[in-house]
N, C-alpha and C positions, 0 to 999 in steps of 0.2 A: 504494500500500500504506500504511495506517494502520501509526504505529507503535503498540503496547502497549499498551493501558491500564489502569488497575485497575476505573474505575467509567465503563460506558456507558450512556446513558439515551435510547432512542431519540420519536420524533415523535410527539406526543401525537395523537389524531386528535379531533378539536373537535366534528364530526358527521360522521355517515352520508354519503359521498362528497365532505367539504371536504379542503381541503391541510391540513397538519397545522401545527402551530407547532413551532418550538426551544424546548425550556426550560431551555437552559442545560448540556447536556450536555456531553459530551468529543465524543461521533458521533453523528450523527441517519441513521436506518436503519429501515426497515422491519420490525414484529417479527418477522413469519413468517420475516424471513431474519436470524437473529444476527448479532453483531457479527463471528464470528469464519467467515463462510460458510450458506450455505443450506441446508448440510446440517451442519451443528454442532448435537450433540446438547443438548436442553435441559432442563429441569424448569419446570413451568408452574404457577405459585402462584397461585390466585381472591384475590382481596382485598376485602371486602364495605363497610370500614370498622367492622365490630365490632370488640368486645376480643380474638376470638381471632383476629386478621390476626398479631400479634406472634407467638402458636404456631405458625401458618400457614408465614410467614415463617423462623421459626426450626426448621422441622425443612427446609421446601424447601431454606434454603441449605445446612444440613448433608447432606442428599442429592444437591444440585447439587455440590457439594465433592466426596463421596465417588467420585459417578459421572463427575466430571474433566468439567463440562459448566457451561452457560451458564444463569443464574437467570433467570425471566421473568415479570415480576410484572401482571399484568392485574387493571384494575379497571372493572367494566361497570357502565355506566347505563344503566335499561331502557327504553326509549322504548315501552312500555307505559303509561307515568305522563303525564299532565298538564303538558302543558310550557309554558303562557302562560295563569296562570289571568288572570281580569278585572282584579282588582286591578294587577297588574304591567301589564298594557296602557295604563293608565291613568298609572302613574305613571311616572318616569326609574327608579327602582329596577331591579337586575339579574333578568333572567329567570331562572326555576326553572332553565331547561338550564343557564346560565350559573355560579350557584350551586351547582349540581350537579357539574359541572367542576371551579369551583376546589375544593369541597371533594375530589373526584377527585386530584385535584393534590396535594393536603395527606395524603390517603392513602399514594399512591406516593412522597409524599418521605420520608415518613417509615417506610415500608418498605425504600424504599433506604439509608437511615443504618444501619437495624435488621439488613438484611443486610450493611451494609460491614464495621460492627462485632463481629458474629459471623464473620466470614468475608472477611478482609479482600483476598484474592486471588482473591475471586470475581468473575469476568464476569457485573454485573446489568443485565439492559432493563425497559423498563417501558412501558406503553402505557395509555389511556384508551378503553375501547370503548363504542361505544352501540347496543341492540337487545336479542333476549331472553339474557337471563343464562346459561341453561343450553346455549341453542343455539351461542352466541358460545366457551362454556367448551369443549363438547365439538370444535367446530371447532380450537380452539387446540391441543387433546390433540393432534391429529394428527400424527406426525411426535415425538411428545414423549417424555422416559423415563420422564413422569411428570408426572401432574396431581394436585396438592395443592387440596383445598378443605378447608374450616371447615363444621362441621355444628351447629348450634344443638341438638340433641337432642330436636326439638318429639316431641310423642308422634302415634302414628296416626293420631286425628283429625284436629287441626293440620296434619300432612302431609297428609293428604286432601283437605281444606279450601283450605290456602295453596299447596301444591308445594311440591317442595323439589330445590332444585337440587343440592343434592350426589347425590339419589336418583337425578335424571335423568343428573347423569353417571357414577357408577356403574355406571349401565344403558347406557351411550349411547358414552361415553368412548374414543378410539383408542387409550389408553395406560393403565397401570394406576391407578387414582384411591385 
């Protein structure tokens, strides 16, 4: 039995079916299964790296707070992109995925401060996913009291055109978005 903690930050995952690393947390755990049991309810926050992760962030912990449950901060890399263009083969320089990652990193740390700060008794995880955005988000809703995403307000075209993942989980989502 774990004792207590205030702040958990569970195993980043680096790629698609590798072991995961420590980054320093208090418990390394599996997101699907929180810190506090597999079946402990949670709120599930997207994190894009835009400006509005901090809105994002700051209503999710107040709804993880209120609903007496477990913050879970997810940030996906889509492995749709380009991940070893020529130039990086060529050189020592870091590959795009790698790049991608620590800014990943840089993300979730600093959504974990943003939520410790607001919410300082809140149980926060956090994970690094890679595949598509919206199919990864709506899997995570499963099980969730609540899936929090950020919506850039593109208009109909733009939505047409790019997708939009808040759209698809909306439509898609096991829990309310």
């Amino acid at each position: 039995r774990r004792s207590p903690a205030r702040w958990t930050r569970v195993t980043h995952e680096t790629a698609p079916g590798s072991a995961g690393e420590d980054h320093g947390g208090m418990a390394t755990d599996d997101a699907s299964r929180p810190h506090r049991g597999s079946d402990a309810p949670r709120v599930v926050a997207a994190l894009d790296g835009s400006d509005l992760d901090g809105s994002v962030v700051d209503w999710a912990a107040d709804e993880a707070a209120r609903e007496r449950c477990t913050l879970h901060l997810v940030h996906v890399l889509d492995t749709g992109m380009q991940f070893t263009p020529h130039e990086m083969l060529l050189g020592e320089a870091p590959s795009l995925a790698e790049q991608l990652e620590a800014q990943g990193h840089v993300v979730l740390q600093h959504a974990l401060e943003r939520a410790g700060r607001r919410r300082a008794d809140l149980v926060v995880t956090s994970r690094i996913e890679w595949g598509s955005p919206a199919a990864l988000l709506v899997a995570r809703s499963r099980g969730a009291r609540m899936l929090v995403v950020g919506s850039r307000h593109h208009g109909r075209l733009e939505r047409a055109v790019l997708g939009s993942v808040a759209l698809a989980c909306v439509h898609h989502a096991h829990a309310p978005v």
